[in-house]
BAMIKOL-37247 format. One record per residue (C-alpha): residue number from 0; x negated, z negated, y. Coordinates in Angstrom, 3 decimals. Layout:
# residues N
SITE / segu / east / up / north
SITE / NUM / X / Z / Y
...
This chain:
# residues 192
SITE / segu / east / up / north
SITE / 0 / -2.901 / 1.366 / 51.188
SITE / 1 / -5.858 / -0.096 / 49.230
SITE / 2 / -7.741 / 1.555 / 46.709
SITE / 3 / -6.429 / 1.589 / 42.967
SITE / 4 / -8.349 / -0.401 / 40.472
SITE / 5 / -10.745 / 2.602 / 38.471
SITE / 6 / -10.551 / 4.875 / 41.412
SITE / 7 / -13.581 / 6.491 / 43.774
SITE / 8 / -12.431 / 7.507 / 47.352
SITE / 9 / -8.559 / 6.758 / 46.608
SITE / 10 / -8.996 / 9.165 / 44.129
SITE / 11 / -7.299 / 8.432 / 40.190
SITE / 12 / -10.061 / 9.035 / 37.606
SITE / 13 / -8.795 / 7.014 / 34.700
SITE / 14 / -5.430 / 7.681 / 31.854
SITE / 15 / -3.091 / 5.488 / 32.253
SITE / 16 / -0.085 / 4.708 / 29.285
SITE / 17 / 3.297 / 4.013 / 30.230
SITE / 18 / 6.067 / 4.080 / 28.601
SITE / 19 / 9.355 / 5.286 / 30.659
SITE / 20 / 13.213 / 3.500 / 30.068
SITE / 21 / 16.011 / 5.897 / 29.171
SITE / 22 / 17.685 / 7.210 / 31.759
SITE / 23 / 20.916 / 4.668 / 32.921
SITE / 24 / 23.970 / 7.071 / 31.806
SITE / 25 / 25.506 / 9.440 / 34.530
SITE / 26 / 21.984 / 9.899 / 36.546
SITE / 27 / 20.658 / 13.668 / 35.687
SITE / 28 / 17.234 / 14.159 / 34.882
SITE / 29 / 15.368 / 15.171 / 37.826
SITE / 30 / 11.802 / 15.589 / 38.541
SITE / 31 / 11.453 / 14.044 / 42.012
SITE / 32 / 13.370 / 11.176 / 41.309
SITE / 33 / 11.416 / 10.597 / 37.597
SITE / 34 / 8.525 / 10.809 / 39.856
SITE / 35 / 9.174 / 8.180 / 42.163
SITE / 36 / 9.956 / 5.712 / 40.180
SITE / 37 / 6.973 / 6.397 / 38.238
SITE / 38 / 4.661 / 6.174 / 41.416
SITE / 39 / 6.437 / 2.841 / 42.449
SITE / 40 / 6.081 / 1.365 / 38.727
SITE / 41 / 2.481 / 2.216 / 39.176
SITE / 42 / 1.828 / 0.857 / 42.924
SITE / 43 / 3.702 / -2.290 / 42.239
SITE / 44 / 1.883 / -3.125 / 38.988
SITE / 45 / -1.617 / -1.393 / 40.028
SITE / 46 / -1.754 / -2.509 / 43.951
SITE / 47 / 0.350 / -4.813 / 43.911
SITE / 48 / -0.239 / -6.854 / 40.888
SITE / 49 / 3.422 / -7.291 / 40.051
SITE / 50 / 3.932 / -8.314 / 36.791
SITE / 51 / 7.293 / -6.741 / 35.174
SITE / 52 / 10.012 / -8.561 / 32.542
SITE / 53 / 10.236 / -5.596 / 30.056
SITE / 54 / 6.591 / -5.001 / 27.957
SITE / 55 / 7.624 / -1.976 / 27.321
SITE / 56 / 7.031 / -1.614 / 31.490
SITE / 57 / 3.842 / -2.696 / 31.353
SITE / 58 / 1.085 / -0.202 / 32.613
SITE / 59 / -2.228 / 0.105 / 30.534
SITE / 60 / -5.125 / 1.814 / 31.183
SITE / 61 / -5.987 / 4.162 / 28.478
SITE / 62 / -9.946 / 4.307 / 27.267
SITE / 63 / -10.970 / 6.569 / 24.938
SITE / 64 / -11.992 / 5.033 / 21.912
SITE / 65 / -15.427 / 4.123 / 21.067
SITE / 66 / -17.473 / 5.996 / 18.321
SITE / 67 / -17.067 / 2.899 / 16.040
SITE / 68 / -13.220 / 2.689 / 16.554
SITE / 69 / -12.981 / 6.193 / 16.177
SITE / 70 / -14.801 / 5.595 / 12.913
SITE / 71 / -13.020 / 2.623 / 11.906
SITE / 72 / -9.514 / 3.808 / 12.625
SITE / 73 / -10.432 / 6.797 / 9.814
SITE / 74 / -11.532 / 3.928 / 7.655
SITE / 75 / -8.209 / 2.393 / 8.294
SITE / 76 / -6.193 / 5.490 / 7.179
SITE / 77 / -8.434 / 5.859 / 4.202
SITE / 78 / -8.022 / 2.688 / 3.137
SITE / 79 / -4.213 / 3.027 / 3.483
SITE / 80 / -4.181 / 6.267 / 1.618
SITE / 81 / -5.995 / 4.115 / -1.564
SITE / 82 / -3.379 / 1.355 / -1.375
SITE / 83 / -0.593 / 3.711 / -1.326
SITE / 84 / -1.964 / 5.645 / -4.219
SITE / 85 / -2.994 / 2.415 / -6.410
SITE / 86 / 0.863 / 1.136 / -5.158
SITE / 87 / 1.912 / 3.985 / -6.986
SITE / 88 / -0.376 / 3.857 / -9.693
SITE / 89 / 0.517 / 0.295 / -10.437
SITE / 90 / 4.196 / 1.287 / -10.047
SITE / 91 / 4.210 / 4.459 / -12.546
SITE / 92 / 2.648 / 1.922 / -14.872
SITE / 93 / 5.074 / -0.324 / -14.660
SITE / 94 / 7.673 / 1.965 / -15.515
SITE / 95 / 5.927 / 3.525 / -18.554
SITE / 96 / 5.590 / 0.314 / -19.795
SITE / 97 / 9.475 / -0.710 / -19.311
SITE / 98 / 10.435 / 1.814 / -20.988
SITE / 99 / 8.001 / 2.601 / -24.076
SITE / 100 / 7.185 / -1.094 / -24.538
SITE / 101 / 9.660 / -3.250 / -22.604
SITE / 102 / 8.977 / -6.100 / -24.266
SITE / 103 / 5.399 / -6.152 / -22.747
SITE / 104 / 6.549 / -6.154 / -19.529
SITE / 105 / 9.109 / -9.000 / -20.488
SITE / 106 / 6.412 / -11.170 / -21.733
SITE / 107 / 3.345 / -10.657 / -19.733
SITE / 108 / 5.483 / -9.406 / -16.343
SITE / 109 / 3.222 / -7.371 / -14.801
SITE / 110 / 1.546 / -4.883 / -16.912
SITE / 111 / -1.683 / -4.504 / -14.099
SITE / 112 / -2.984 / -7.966 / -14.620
SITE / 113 / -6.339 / -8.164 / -15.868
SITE / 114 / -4.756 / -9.558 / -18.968
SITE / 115 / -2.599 / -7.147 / -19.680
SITE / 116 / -4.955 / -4.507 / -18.965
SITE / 117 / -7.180 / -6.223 / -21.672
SITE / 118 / -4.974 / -5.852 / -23.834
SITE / 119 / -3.343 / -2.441 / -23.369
SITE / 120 / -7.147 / -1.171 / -23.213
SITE / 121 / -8.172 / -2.884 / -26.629
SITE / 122 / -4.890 / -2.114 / -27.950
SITE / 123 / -4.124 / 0.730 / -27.071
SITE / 124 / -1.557 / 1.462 / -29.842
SITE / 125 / 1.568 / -0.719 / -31.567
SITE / 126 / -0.394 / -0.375 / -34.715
SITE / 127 / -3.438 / -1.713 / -33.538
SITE / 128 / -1.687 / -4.837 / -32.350
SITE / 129 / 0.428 / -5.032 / -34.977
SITE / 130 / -3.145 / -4.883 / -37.332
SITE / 131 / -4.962 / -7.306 / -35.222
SITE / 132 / -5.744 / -10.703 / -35.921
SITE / 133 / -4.830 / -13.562 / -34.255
SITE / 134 / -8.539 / -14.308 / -33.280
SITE / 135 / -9.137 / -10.946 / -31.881
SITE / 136 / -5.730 / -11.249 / -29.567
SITE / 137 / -7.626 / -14.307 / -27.776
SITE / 138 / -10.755 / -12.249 / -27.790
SITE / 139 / -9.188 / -9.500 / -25.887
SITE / 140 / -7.118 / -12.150 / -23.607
SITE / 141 / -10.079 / -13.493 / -22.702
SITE / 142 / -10.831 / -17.217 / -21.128
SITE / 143 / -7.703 / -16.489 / -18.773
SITE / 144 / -4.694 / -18.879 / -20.010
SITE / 145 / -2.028 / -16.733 / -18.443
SITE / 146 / -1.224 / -15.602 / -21.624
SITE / 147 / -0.048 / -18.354 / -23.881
SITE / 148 / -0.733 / -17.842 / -28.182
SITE / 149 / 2.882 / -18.183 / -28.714
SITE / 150 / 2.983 / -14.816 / -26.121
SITE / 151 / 0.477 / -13.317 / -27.715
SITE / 152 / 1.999 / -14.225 / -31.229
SITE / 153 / 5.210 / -13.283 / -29.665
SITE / 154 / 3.701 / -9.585 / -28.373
SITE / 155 / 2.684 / -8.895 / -31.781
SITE / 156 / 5.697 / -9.317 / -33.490
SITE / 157 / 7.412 / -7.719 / -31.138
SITE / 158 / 5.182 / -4.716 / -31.355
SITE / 159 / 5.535 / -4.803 / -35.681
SITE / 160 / 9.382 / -4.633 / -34.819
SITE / 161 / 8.970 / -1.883 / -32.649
SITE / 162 / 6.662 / 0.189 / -35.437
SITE / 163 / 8.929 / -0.831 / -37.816
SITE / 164 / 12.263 / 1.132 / -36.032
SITE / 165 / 9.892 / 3.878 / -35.282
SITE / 166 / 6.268 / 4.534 / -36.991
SITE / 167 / 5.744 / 7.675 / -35.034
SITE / 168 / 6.188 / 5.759 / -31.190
SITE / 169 / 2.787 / 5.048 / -29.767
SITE / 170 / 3.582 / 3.316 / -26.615
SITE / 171 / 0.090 / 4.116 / -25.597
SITE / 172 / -0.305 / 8.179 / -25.969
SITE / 173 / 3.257 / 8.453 / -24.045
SITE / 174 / 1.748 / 5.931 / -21.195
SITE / 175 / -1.596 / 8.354 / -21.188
SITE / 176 / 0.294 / 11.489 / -21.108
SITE / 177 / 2.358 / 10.198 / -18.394
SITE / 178 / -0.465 / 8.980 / -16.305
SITE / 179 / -2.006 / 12.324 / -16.896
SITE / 180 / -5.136 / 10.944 / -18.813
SITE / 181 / -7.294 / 12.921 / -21.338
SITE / 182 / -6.719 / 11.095 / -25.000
SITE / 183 / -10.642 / 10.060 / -25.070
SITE / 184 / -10.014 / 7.686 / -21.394
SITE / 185 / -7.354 / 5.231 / -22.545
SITE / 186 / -8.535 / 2.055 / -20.435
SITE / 187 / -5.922 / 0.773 / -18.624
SITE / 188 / -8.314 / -0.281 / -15.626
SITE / 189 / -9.394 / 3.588 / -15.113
SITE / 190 / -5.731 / 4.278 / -13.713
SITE / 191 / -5.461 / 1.788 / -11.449
């Protein structure tokens, strides 16, 4: 028998991943046979060179990782931990919105645009869109079109309805409180 690839003296020195089949139904688990077919899985693919149908078959020589994969894979996670959170940040927003100022959402769709954020942050109340002009809407919209007049026109009145059915609502306090922000940080781009 030849030597196996990674090995001094016919001696193993390196991990090797594979990944067993299920047992076929009726055959009891035993050690020896496990074994075997195991060590002829290995010699066919390892001596051999025998390439097998099934991936999942396939026999891989484990390395351990590198100092700058060990670093990047926690970079990885990290960075999936900050989407997650701003997923759920975005999402929490969303829902405040649809349901203290649905017609927000209706208009401008997605309440973490840069737009919308604009707005919500230099608007943070009903009354202060209801009070401000037309001039200063397109101010706080910025150069980005997404946001026609007529939606902007259309945001306002909508907001002067809303005041008018009830002049205590403040669509903006109930989002804060609900995001868990202090009254003094209202900007919309801090939360997400």
């Amino acid at each position: 028998m030849g030597q196996l690839p990674g090995t001094k003296s016919g001696r193993w020195t390196g991990l090797i991943q594979v990944s067993m089949s299920e047992r076929q139904e009726g055959l009891l688990k035993t050690d020896k046979r496990e074994a075997l077919s195991l060590a002829n899985l290995l010699y066919n693919q390892l001596e051999k060179g025998i390439q097998v149908g099934d991936p999942l078959q396939a026999v891989r020589r484990l390395v351990p990782p590198t100092e700058a994969a060990a670093a990047l894979r926690g970079m990885v996670r990290h960075h999936y931990e900050l989407v997650s959170e701003s997923t759920q940040r975005k999402n929490k927003l969303t829902s405040i919105c649809d349901k203290l100022f649905p017609e927000f959402t209706r208009l401008l769709r997605n309440p973490n645009l840069p737009t919308a954020l604009a707005l919500g942050s230099r608007f943070p109340t009903t009354a202060e869109l209801t009070m401000a002009s037309f001039e200063e809407l397109r101010q706080a919209r910025g150069r980005s079109c997404s946001v026609s007049d007529a939606k902007l026109l259309e945001l306002q009145r909508l907001a002067a309805q809303i005041r008018r059915a009830n002049p205590t609502a403040d669509w903006s306090r109930e989002s804060d409180r609900r995001l868990g922000r202090s009254n003094g940080a209202r900007s919309y781009s801090v939360a997400i």
